[in-house]
Each structure stands twice: as C-alpha cells, then as structure tokens.
C-alpha positions in Angstrom: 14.9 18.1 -56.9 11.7 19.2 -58.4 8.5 19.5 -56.7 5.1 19.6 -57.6 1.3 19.5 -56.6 -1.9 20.0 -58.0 -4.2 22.6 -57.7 -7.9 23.3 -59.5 -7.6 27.5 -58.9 -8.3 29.4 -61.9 -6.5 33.1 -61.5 -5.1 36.1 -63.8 -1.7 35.3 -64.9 -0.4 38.4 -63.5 -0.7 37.1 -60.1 0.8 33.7 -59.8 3.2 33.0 -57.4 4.7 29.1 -55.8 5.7 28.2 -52.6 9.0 26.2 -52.8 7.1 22.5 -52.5 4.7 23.5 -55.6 1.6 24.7 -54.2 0.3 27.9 -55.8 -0.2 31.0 -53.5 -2.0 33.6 -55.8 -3.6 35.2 -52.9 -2.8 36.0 -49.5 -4.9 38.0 -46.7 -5.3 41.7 -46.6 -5.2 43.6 -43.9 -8.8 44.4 -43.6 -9.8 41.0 -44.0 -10.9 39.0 -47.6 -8.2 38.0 -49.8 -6.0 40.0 -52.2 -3.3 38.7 -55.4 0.3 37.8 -53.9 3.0 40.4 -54.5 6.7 40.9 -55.3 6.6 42.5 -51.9 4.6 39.0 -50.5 7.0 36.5 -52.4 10.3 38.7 -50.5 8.6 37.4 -47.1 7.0 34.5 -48.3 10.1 33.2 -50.2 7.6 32.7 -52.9 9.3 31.7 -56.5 7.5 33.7 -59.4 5.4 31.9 -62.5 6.9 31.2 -65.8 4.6 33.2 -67.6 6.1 36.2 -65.4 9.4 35.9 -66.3 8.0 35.6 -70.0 6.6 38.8 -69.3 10.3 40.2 -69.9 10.5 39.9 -73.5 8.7 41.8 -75.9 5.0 39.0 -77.1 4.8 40.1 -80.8 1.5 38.3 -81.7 -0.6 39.5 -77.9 0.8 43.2 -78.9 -0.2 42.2 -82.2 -3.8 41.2 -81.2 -4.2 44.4 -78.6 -3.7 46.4 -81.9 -6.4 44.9 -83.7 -8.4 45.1 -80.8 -7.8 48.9 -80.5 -8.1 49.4 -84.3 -11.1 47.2 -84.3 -13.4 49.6 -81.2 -11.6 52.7 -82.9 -13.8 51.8 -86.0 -17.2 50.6 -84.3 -17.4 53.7 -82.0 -17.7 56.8 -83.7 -17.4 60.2 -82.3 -20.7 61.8 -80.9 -21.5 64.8 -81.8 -19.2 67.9 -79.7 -17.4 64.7 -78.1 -13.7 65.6 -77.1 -11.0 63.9 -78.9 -10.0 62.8 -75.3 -13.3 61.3 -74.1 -13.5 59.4 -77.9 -10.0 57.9 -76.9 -10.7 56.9 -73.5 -13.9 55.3 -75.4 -12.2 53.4 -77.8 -9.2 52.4 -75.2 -12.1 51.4 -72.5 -14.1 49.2 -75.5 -10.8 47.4 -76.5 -9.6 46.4 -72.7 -13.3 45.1 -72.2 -12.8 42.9 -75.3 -9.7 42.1 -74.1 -11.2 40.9 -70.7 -13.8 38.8 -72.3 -11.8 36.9 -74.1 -9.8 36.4 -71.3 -12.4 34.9 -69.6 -14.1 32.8 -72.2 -10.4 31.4 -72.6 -10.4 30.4 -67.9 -13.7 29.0 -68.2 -12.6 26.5 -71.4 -9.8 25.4 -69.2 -11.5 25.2 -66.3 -14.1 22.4 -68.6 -10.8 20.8 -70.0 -9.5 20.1 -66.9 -12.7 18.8 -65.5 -12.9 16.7 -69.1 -9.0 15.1 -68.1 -9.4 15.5 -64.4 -12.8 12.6 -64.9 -14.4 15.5 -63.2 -18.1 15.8 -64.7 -18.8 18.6 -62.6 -16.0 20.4 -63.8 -17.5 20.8 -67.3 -19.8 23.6 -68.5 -22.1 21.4 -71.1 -21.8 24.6 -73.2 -18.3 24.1 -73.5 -18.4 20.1 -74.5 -18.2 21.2 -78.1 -14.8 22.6 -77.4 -13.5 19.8 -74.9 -14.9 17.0 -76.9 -12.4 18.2 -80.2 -9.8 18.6 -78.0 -9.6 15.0 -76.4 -10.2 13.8 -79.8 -7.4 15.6 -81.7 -4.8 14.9 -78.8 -6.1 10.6 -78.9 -5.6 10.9 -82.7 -2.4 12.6 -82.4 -0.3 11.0 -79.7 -2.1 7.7 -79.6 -2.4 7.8 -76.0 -5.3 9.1 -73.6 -4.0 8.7 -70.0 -3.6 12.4 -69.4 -2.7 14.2 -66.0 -3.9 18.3 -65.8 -2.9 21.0 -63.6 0.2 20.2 -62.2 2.4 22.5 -60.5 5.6 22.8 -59.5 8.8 24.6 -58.1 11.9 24.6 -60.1 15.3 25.2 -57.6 16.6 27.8 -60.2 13.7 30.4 -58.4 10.8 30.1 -60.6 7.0 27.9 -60.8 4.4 27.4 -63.1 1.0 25.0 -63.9 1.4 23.1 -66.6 -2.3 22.7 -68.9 -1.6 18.6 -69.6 1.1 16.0 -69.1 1.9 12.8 -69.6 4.9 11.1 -67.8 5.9 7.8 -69.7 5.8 6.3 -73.3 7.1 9.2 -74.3 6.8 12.1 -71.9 4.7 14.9 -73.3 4.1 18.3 -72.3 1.3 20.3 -73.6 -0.1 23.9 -73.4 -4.1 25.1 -74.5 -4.3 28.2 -76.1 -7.9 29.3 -77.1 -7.9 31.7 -80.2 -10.4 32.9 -82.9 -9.3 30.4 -86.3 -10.5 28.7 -88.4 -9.4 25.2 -90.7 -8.3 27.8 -93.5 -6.5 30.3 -91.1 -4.7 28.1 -88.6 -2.6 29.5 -86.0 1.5 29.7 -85.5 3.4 29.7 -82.3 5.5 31.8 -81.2 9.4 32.4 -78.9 7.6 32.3 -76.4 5.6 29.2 -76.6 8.5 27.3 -76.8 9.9 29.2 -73.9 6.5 28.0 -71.6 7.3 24.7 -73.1 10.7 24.4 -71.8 10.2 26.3 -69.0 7.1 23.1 -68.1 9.4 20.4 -69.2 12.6 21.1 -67.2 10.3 22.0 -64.1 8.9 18.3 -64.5 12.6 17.1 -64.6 11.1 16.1 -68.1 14.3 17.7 -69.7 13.6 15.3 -73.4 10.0 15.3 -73.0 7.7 15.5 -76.6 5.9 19.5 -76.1 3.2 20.4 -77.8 0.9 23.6 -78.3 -2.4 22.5 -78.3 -4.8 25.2 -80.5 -8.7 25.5 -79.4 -10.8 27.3 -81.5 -13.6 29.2 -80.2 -14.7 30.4 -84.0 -15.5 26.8 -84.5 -16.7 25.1 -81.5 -14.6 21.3 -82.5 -12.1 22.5 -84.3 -8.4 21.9 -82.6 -5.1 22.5 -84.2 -2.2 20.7 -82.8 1.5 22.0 -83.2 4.4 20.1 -81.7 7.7 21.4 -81.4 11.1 19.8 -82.3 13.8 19.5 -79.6 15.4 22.9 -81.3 12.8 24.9 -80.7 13.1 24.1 -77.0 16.9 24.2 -76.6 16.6 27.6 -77.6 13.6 28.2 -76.0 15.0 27.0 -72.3 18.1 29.1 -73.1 16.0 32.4 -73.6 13.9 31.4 -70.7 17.0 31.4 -68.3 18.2 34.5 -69.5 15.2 36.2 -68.9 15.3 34.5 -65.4 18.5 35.6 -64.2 17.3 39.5 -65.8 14.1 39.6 -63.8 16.3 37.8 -60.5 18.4 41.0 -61.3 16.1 43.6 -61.9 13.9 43.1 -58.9 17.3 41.7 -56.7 15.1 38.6 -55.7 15.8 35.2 -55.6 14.5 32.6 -53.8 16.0 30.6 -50.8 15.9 27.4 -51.4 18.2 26.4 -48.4 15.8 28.1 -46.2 13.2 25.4 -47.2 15.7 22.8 -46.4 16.5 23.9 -43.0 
C-alpha cells in the first residue's frame, strides 16, 4: 500500500526524512528548545523511512561533481592571491567563494519551486512576481507538451520497501505523468541532458505513487533565460533500469547503516 500527503515545506535535501503515512519530518525539537534537521539517529526512534534523493546520494552524480569543479575552477580564477598571502589561506578563499556559489544557487533553485508550486497549487501568494518569468514558461511548455493542465504539486509519500520522497508535479489519469524541475544555467543553443540518476528519482516517484507505467519527465528551467524551459521525457527503459539501480542502492544504504524501517509496527 502506498501512502502519501502533501506538504508546502521547503528544506535542504540532506535532511529529508517520512514518517510511514507520508508526512515529511525534516525537523524535530532540540533539546534546548527551537527546531533542528531529523537524523539517522531520529529516523532509528522515529521509525522514519529516508528520501529518495538520500539513497541517490549512494552513487557517484557525475554532472553535480562536474558542476562543483567548475565552480572551484571558476573562484580559483576570479580570486587572486594577495600579496604575502599563504597558499593555505588562498585555498580556503577559493574553496569558501565556490561553496557560497554553490549555496546561492541552491537557493535561487527553493525559491523557483516554491513560485511553481504556488503557480500549480492556484496559490497567488505562493508566487514571487519576480519569478513569473520563470513559472509562466514552465506552465506553458508542460500545456504545449502533454496537452493537459490539471496538475497536482508536492506530494509525498511512503514506499513499504523503507524509503519517501516529494514528488515536484503529477498527474494521475490520461496518462499518468510524473515530473521533476531542475533549475540550471542554459540556454536554447546549449540545452541540458539528464542523467542515471534522474531516471532513478523518476522511478523512485513513480513506483512510490503505485504509478509503476506512469509517462516521467525531467522538466528543465532556465534561470540564464528567464522563459526558456526544456522538457526531456524518458522512455520506459530508462526507468526499468533506473528503478533497478535505485533498489540496489536501497538495500546498500539499508545495509550500510543496518536500518530499515518497520512497517508492521505502523500496522499494529
């Protein structure tokens, strides 16, 4: 049985964690009062089933160590040594300049889907005007594209093989679809590729929907050119193989950190 809710948090990836009906728990209290991100420890007591894009975390991302690179190449260049500087202090410069890049676009890529999901939630609130460029290409390339607008957001769930996730968009009949935003720097002459572990998420989503044949789709938003959206589907292939590596990767991180979740408990 699959279960799911919805929820409108917005939190690092790192620190996603479901209970077993769905509902996210990516913080829990501390001890001296306030809130702090759920655990490994926390999800032991809490019987708490990790995210998808943690077990991703297992396998090596190619085109994010790819990006971190560049990023690092990219400050290494713009920050030149000062005179009688240490090598050391340069480094820890260059390193320091790259991770703040890093965490911008981080969060220029939250706040976009935080205004998509206002845009397919029909909340107007939701939507930073300064992002309509942005959300206004989006719902225009995904009309164009599946023929359809009657879009769901935000949905998450709890999958009885011990893991979660939120998907980005769905749609449940005429076909099924399953979609993912990614925000990236391209343009109509450089578009972007996916990658194993896209269609890993993708899977991961679908079978956690008990959407097993349902259409899946990376859904590209450029933040180079505010409008511009690039839409990749992929074929059932991609995802057969994708689900398979996403299970093995389960059953690695089950083993390497000896937790699984306990269903039965929930059913007691």
């Amino acid at each position: 049985m699959i279960l799911a809710s919805r929820s409108k948090m917005h939190f690092a990836e790192s620190t996603h964690w479901y209970t077993l009906d769905g509902q996210p728990c990516y913080e829990v209290k501390a001890a001296k009062g306030g809130m702090r991100p759920t655990t490994l420890r926390d999800a032991r007591k809490l019987n708490l089933v990790p995210s998808v894009t943690t077990i991703i975390k297992m396998a090596a991302a190619p085109g994010l160590e790819n990006w971190k690179a560049e990023q690092l190449l990219m400050a290494a260049l713009t920050l030149p040594r000062i005179q009688d500087e240490p090598e050391s202090a340069w480094l820890d410069r260059v390193r320091n300049d790259s991770r703040e890049q890093a965490r911008k676009a981080a969060e220029r890529g939250t706040a976009i889907h935080a205004s998509l999901q206002g845009y397919f939630d029909k909340d107007a609130a939701g939507v930073n005007t300064d992002h309509w460029p942005y959300v206004d290409g989006t719902a225009k390339a995904l009309k164009n594209y599946f023929s359809r607008g009657d879009w769901f957001s935000e949905q998450s769930f709890a999958h009885p093989l011990g893991f979660g996730g939120k998907c980005d968009l769905y749609a449940i009949c005429n076909p099924q679809v399953v979609c993912d935003f990614k925000t990236k720097e391209f343009t109509a002459d450089n578009l972007p590729k996916t990658w194993d572990d896209y269609a890993m998420q993708l899977a991961a989503y679908r079978h956690g929907f008990g959407m097993e044949r349902a259409r899946c789709a990376i859904v590209f938003v450029s933040v180079s050119v505010p409008g511009l959206c690039h839409i990749v589907e992929l074929d059932q292939t991609e995802l057969t193989k994708g689900w398979n590596c996403f299970k093995a990767l389960l059953e690695f991180w089950q083993a390497k950190n000896d937790y699984r979740p306990d269903f039965d408990k929930q059913a007691a």
